[in-house]
PADRENZA-950816 format. One record per atom (N, C-alpha, C): residue number from 1; residue in three letters; atom name; x, y, z. Coordinates in nm, 3 decimals, decimal comma, always signed. Atoms other than C-alpha are relative to their C-alpha. Example, Ala and Ser with C-alpha at 12.3 -4.5 7.8 and 13.67 -1.06 7.14 Angstrom:
# PADRENZA-950816
REC   zavo   donu   senu        xx        yy        zz
REC      1    ALA      N    +0,089    -0,119    +0,000
REC      1    ALA     CA    +1,230    -0,450    +0,780
REC      1    ALA      C    +0,090    +0,120    +0,000
REC      2    SER      N    -0,082    -0,119    -0,006
REC      2    SER     CA    +1,367    -0,106    +0,714
REC      2    SER      C    -0,077    +0,109    +0,073
//
This chain:
# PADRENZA-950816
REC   zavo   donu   senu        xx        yy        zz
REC      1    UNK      N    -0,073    -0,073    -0,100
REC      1    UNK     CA    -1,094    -3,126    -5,458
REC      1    UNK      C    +0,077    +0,113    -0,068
REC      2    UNK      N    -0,046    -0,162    +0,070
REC      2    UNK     CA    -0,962    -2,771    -5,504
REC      2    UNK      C    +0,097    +0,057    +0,061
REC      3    UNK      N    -0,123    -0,069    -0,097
REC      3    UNK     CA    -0,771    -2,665    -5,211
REC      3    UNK      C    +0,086    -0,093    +0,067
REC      4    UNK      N    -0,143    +0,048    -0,025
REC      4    UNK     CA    -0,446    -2,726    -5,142
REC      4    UNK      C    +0,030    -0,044    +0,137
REC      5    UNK      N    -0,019    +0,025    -0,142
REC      5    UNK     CA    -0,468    -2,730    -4,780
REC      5    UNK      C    -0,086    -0,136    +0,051
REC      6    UNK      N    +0,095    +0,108    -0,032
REC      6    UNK     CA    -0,787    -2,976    -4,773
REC      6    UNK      C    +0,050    -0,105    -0,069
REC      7    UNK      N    -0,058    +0,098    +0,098
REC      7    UNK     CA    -0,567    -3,190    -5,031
REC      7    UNK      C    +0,082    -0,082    +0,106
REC      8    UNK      N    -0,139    +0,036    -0,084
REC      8    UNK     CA    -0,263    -3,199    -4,781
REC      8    UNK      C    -0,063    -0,073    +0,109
REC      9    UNK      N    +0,051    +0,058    -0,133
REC      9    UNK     CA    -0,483    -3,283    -4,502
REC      9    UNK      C    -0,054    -0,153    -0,016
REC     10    UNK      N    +0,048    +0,126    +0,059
REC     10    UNK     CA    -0,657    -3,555    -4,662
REC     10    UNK      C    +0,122    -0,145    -0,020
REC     11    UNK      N    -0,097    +0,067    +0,029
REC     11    UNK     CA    -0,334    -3,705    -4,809
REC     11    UNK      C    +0,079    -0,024    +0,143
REC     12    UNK      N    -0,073    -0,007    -0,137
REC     12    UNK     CA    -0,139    -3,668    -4,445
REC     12    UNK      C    -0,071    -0,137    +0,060
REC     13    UNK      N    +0,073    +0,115    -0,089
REC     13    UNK     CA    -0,431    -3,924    -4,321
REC     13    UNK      C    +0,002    -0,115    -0,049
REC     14    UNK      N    -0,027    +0,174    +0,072
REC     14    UNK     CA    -0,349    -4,198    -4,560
REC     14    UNK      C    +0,155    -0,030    -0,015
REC     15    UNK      N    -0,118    +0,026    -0,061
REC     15    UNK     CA    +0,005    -4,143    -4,496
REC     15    UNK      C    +0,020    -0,044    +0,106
REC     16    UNK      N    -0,065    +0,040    -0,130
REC     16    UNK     CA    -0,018    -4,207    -4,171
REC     16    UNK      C    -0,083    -0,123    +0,032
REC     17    UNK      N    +0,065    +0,129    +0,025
REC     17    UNK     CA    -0,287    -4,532    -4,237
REC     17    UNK      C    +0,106    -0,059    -0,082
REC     18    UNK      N    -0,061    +0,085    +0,067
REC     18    UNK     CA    +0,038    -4,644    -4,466
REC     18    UNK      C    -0,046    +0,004    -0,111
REC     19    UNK      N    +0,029    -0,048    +0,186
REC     19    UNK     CA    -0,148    -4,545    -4,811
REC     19    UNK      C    +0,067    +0,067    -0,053
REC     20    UNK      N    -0,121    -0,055    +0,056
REC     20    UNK     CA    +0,099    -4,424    -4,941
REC     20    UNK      C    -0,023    +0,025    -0,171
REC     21    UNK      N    +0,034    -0,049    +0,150
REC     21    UNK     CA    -0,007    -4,480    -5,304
REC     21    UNK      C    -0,131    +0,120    -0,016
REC     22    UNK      N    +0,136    -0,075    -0,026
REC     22    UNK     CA    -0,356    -4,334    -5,217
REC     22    UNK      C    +0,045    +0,156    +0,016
REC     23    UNK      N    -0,070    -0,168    -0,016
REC     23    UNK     CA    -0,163    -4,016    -5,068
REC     23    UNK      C    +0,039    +0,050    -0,092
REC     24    UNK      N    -0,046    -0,032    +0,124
REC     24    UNK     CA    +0,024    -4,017    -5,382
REC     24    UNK      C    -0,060    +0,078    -0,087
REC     25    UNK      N    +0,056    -0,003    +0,089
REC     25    UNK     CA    -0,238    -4,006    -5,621
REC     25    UNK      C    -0,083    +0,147    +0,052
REC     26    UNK      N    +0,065    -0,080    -0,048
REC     26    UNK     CA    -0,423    -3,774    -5,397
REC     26    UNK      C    +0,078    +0,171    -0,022
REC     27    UNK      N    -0,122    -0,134    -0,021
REC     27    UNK     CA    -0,106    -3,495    -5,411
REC     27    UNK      C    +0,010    +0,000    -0,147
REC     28    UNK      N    -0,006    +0,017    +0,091
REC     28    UNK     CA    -0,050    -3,584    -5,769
REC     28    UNK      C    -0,087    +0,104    -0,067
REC     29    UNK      N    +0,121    -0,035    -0,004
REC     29    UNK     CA    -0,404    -3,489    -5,848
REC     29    UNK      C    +0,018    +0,165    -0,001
REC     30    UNK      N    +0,025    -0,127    -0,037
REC     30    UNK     CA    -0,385    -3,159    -5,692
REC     30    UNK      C    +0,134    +0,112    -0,061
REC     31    UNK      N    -0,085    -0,009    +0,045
REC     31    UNK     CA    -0,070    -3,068    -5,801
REC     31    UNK      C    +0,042    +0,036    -0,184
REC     32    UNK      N    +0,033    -0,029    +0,157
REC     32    UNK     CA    -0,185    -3,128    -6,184
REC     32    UNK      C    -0,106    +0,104    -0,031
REC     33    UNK      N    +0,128    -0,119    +0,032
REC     33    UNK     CA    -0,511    -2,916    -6,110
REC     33    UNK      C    +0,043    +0,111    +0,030
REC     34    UNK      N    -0,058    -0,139    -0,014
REC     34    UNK     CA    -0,301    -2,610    -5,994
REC     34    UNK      C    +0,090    +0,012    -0,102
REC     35    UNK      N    -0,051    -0,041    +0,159
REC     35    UNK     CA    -0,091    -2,604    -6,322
REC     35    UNK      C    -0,082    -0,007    -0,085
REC     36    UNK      N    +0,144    -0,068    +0,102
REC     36    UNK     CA    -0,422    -2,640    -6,534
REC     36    UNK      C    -0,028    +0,087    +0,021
REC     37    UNK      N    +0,075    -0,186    -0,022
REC     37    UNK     CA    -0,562    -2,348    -6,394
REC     37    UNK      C    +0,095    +0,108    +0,032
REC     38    UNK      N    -0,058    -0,097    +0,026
REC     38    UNK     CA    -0,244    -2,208    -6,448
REC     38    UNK      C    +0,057    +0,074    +0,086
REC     39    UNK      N    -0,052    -0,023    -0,119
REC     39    UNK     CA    -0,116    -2,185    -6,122
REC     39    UNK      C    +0,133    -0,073    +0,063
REC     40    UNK      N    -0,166    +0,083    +0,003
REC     40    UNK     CA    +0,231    -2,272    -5,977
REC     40    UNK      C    -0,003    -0,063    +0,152
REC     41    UNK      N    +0,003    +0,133    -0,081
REC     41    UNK     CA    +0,177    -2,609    -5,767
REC     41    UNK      C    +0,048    +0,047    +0,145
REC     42    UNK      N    -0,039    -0,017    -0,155
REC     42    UNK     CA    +0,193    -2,542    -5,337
REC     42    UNK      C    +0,123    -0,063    +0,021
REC     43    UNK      N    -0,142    -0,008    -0,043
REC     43    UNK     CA    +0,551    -2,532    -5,189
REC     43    UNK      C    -0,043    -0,167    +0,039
REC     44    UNK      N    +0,083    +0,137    -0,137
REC     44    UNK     CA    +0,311    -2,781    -4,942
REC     44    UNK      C    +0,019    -0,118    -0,077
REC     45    UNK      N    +0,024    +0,153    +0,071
REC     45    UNK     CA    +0,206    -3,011    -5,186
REC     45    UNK      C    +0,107    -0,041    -0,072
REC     46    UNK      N    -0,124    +0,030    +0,038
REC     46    UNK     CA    +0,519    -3,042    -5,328
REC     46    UNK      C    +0,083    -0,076    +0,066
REC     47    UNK      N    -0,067    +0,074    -0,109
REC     47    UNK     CA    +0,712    -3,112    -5,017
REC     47    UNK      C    -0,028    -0,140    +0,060
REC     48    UNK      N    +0,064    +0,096    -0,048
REC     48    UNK     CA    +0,455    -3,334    -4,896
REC     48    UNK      C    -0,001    -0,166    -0,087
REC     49    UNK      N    +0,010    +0,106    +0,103
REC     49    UNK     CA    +0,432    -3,545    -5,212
REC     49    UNK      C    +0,173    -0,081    -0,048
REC     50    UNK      N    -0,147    +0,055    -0,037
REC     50    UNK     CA    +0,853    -3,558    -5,183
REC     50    UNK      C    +0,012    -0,073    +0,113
REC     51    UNK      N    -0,006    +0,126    -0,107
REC     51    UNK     CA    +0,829    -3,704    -4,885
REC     51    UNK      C    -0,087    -0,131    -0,011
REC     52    UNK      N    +0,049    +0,112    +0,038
REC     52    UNK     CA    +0,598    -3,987    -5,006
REC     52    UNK      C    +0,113    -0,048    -0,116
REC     53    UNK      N    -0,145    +0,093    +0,099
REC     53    UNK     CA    +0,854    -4,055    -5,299
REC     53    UNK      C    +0,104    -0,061    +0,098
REC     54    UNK      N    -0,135    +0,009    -0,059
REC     54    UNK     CA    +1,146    -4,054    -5,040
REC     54    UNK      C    -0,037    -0,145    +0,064
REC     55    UNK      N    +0,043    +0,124    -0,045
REC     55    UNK     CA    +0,921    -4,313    -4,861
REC     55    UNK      C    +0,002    -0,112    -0,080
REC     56    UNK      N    -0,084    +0,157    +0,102
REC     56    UNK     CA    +0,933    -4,565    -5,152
REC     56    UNK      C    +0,063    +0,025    -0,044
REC     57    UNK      N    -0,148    -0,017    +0,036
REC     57    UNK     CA    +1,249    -4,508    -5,237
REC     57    UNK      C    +0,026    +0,042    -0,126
REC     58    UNK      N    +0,034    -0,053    +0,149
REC     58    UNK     CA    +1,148    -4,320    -5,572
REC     58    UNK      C    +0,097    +0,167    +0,036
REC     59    UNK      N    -0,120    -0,084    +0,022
REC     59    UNK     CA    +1,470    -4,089    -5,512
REC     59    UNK      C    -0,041    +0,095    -0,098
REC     60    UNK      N    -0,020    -0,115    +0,153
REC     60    UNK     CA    +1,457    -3,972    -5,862
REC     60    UNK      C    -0,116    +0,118    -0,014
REC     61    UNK      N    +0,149    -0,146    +0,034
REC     61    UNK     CA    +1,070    -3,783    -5,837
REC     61    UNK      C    +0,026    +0,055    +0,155
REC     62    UNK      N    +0,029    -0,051    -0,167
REC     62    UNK     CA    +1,124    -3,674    -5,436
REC     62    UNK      C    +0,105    +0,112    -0,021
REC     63    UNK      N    -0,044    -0,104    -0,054
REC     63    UNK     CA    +1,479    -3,494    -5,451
REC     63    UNK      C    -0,011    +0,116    -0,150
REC     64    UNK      N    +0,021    -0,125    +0,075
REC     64    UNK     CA    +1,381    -3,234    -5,785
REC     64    UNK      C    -0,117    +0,048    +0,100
REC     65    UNK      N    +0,059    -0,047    -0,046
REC     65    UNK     CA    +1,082    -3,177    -5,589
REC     65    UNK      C    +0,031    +0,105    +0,138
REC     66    UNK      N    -0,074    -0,083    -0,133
REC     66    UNK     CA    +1,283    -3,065    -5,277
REC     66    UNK      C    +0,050    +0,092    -0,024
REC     67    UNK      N    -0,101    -0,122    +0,001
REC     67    UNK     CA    +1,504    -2,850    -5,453
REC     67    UNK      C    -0,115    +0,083    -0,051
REC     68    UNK      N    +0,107    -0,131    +0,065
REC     68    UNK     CA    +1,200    -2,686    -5,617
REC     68    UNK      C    -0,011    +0,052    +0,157
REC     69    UNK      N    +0,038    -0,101    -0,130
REC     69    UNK     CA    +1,093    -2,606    -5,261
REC     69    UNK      C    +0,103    +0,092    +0,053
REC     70    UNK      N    -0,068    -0,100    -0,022
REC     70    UNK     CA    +1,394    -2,475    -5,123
REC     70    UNK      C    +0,046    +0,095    -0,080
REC     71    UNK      N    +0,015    -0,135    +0,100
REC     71    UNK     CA    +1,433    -2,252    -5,445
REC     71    UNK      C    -0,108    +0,108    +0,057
REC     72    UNK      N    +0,135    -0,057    -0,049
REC     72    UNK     CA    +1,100    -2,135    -5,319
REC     72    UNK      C    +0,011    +0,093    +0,124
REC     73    UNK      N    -0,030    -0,053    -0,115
REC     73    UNK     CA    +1,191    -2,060    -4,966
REC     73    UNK      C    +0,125    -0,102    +0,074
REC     74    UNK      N    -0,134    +0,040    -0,036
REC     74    UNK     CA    +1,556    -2,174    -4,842
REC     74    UNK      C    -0,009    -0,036    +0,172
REC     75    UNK      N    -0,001    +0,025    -0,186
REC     75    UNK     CA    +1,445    -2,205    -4,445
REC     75    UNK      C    -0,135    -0,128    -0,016
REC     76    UNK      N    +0,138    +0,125    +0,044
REC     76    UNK     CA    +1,173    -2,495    -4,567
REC     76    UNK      C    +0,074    -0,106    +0,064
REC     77    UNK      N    -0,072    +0,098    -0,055
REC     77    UNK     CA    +1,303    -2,733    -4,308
REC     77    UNK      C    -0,049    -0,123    -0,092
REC     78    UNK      N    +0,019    +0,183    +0,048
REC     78    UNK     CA    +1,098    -3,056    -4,429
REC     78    UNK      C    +0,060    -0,033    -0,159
REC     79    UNK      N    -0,073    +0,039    +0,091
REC     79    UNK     CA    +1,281    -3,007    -4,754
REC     79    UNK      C    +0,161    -0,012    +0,027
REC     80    UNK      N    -0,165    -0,006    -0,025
REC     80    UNK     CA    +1,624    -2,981    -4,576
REC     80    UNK      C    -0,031    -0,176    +0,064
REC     81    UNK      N    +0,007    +0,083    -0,039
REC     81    UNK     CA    +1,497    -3,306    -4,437
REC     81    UNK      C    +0,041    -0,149    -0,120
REC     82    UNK      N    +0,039    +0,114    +0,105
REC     82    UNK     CA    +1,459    -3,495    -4,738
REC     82    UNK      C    +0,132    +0,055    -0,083
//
């Protein structure tokens, strides 16, 4: 998988089946292949993959990820969420 959007979508559907690790690994994944190729990781997949931490209560990897987003863009509600 390559795109970020087909990543999110994918991962969204095992979030909402309760896979939660599966989603994980799935955001993880994509997340590591856009800094290999030297690219700076989707606001998206970022956010998205904070809100799976926040869900198991993995605090410590969810809220750096949040503040990266709102660094990013400051009106990013689902990071004002988390």
């Amino acid at each position: 998988m390559c795109d970020p959007g087909f990543e999110t979508t994918v991962a969204s559907i095992y979030q909402g089946q309760n896979k939660l690790d599966i989603a994980q690994s799935i955001l993880e994944k994509a997340i590591s292949q856009q800094t290999m190729a030297g690219q700076k990781p989707s606001v998206g997949v970022e956010t998205q993959l904070a809100g799976i931490y926040l869900a198991q209560n993995n605090i410590r990897q969810a809220f750096p990820l949040y503040r990266q987003g709102l660094s990013a863009n400051p009106a990013l509600t689902d990071a004002w969420k988390g």
